[in-house]
Structures are given as structure tokens and as C-alpha cells.
BALORO-852109 format. One line per 3 residues: number of its first residue (from 1); their letters; for each residue x, y, z of C-alpha. Coordinates in nm, 3 decimals, always signed. Example, Ala and Ser with C-alpha at 12.3 -4.5 7.8 and 13.67 -1.06 7.14 Angstrom:
BEGIN
1) AS) +1.230:-0.450:+0.780; +1.367:-0.106:+0.714
! end
This chain:
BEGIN
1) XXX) +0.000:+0.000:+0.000; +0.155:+0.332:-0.095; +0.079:+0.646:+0.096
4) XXX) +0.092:+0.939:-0.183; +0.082:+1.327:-0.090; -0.281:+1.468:-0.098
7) XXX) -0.169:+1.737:-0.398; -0.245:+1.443:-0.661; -0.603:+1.488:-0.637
10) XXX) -0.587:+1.849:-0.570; -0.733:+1.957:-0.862; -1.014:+1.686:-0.902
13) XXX) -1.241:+1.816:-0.565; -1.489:+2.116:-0.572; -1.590:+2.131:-0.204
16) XXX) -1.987:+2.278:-0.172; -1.965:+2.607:+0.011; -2.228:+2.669:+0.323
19) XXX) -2.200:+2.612:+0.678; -2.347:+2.278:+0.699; -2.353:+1.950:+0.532
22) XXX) -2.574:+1.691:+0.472; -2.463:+1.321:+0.415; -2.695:+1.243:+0.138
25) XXX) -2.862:+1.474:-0.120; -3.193:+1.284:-0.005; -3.138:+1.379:+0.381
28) XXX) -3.135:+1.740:+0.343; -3.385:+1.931:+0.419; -3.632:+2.178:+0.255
31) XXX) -3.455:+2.512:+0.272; -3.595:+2.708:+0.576; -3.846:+2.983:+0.570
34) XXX) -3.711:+3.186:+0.831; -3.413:+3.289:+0.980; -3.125:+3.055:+1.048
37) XXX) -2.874:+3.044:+1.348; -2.553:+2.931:+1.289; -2.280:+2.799:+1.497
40) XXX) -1.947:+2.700:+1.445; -1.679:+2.598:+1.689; -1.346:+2.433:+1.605
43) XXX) -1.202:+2.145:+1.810; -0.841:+2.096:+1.682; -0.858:+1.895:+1.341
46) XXX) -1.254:+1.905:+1.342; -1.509:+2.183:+1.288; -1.847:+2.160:+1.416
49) XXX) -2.134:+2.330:+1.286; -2.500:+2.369:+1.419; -2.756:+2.529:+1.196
52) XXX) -3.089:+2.620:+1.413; -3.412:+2.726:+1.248; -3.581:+2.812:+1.526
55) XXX) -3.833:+2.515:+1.510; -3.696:+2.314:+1.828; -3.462:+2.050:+1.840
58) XXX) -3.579:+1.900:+1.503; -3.476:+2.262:+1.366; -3.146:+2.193:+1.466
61) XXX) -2.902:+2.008:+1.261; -2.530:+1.964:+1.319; -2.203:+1.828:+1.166
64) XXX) -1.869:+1.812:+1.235; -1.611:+1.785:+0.911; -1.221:+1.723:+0.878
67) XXX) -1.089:+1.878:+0.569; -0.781:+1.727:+0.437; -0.575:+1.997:+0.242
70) XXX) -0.350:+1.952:-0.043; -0.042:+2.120:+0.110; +0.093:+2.363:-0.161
73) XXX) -0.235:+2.489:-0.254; -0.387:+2.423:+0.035; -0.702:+2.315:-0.123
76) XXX) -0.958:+2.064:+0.034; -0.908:+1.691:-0.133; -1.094:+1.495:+0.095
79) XXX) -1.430:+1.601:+0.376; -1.470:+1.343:+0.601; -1.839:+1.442:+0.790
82) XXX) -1.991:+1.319:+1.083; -2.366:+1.386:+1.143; -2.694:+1.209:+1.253
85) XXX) -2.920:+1.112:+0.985; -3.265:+1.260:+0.994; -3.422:+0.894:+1.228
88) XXX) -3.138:+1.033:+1.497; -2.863:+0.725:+1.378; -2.532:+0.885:+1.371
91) XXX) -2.321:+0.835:+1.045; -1.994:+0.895:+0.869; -1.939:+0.997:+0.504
94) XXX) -1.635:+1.050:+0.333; -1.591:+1.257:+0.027; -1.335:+1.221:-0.162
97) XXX) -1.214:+1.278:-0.578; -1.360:+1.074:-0.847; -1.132:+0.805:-1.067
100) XXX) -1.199:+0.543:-0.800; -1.279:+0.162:-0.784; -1.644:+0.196:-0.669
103) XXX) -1.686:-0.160:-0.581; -1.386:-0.200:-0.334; -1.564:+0.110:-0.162
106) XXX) -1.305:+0.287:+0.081; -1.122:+0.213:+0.412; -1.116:+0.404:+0.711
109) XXX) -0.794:+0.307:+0.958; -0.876:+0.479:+1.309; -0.614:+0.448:+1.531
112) XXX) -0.444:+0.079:+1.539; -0.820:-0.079:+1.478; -0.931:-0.312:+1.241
115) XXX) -1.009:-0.098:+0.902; -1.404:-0.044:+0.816; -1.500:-0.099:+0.493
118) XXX) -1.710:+0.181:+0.378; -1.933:+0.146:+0.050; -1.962:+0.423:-0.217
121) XXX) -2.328:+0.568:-0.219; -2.276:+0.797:-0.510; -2.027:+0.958:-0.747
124) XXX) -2.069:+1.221:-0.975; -1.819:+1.457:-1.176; -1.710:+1.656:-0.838
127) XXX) -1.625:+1.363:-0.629; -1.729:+1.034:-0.494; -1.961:+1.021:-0.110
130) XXX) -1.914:+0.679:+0.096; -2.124:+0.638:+0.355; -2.206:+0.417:+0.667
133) XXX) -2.331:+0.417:+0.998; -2.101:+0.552:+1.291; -2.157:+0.305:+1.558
136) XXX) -1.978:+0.293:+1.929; -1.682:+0.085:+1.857; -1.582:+0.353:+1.561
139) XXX) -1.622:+0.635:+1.840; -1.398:+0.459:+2.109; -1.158:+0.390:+1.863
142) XXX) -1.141:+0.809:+1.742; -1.141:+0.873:+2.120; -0.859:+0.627:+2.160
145) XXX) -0.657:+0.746:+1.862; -0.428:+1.065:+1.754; -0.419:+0.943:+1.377
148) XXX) -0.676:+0.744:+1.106; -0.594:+0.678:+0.769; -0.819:+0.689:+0.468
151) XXX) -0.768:+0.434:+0.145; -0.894:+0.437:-0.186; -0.875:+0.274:-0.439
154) XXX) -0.793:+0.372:-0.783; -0.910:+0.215:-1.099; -0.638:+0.052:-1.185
157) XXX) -0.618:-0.080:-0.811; -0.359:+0.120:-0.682; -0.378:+0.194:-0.323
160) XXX) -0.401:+0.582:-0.234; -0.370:+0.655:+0.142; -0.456:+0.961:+0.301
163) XXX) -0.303:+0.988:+0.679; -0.542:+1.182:+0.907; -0.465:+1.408:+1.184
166) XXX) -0.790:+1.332:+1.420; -0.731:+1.547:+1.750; -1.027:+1.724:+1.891
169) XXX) -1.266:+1.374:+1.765; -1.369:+1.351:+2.098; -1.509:+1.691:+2.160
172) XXX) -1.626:+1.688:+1.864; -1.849:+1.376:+1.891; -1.951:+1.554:+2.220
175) XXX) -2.032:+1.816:+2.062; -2.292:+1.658:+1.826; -2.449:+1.466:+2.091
178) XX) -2.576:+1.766:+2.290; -2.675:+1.925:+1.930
! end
């Protein structure tokens, strides 16, 4: 497995501006009709941000994101997002270019753990979204660990790591549990 320099891909991701995120196009929501609130607070390597439409606690919907950055340009190459879904399950979704091998899907190294397999749920010409549920072993292991590593898999089968910086996970997790 070769670990290559994020700049490769550099020039292949178009990150969506805004303060939130969604993990699928079908979870997000109808635009609001009123005002929105937004927060943002940084924990280390992870940004957390709460929008709040003023409709309760099922007007409130908050993510936290690691951007990987291409180092010269320092352009975004890869989002990694953590959010609940809109039945309350928490998730992970991992954005990332396009010019992969969709059926190996991705894998996501936290820490020394065991890698999770995560599936592709969609590409198009901006990038490829892999998504799965974030369960509690996932979350120990990002509270136990400094580093994770992401892999993909290019057409041709090559091997592309991306080494993650992951301090401030566990504030951040925090952080979306209270909402």
C-alpha cells in the first residue's frame, strides 16, 4: 500500500460552500423559511457546525467535518463528515475525488483498529460520497486514537492513502451529541 501526498487529487475536488452538510442529497432538508442560526466551533482537526431554524430540536441540525488539504495549494481533497441522519442514527461519510474503484468502496484506519470498509453511495463529476453508519466501537476507537488513515482505491487498483490528523474527535463527537 503506498501512501501518496494529498496534492495528486488536488485539482479533481470542488468542495460545496455553506455552513453545513448533509450526508446524502436525499437527507437534506427543505430550505428554511425563516431565519437561520448558525454555529461554528473548532475542536483541533474538526469543525463543528450547528444550523438552528428556530423550530426546536428537530430545527437543529449539526455536523462536524475534517478537511484534508493539499499542502501547496492548500485546497480541500478529501471532507470526512460526521452527522446524525434525519431517524437520529449517527453516520460517517467520506468525500473524496472521483477516478476510483467503486466496488472496493473505501477504508477508514482509526487508530491501530481493524479498518471499516465503507461502501460508495454515489459519485458524480465533483467527487465520490461513501457512507455508513457511525456506531460505538468507531467512536472509542477516534477517542482512543491521535491518527486514522483513509484508502482508496484507484481504478487501476492502486492503493491511495490519506493519513489523518484526528485530535479534537472527541469533543467533537460531544459536541454533536448535545446538538
Amino acid at each position: 500500500m503506498r501512501i501518496l501526498r494529498i496534492g495528486l487529487f488536488a485539482a479533481l475536488i470542488t468542495v460545496a460552500s455553506g455552513a453545513g452538510y448533509a450526508l446524502h442529497a436525499a437527507d437534506q432538508p427543505a430550505p428554511p423559511s425563516g431565519p437561520v442560526r448558525t454555529e461554528t466551533t473548532v475542536y483541533d482537526s474538526w469543525t463543528v457546525t450547528c444550523q438552528e431554524t428556530g423550530t426546536g430540536k428537530a430545527g437543529k441540525t449539526c455536523s462536524a467535518v475534517l478537511r484534508a488539504r493539499e499542502q501547496k495549494s492548500n485546497q480541500v481533497v478529501l471532507l470526512w463528515i460526521i452527522a446524525f441522519n434525519p431517524e437520529g442514527k449517527m453516520m460517517t461519510d467520506v468525500r473524496i475525488p472521483t477516478g476510483v474503484l467503486i466496488q472496493k468502496g473505501l477504508e477508514l484506519l482509526i487508530g491501530d483498529s481493524q479498518p471499516h470498509r465503507i461502501p460508495y453511495v454515489s459519485c458524480d463529476t465533483q467527487g465520490c460520497e461513501a457512507a455508513t453508519s457511525f456506531d460505538d466501537t468507531m467512536i472509542r476507537e477516534g477517542i482512543a486514537a491521535a491518527e486514522a488513515k483513509v484508502t482508496i482505491y484507484t481504478k487501476t487498483g492502486q492503493a491511495v492513502s490519506f493519513p489523518l490528523a484526528i485530535k479534537g474527535f472527541e469533543k467533537a463527537v460531544s459536541a454533536l451529541r448535545k446538538g
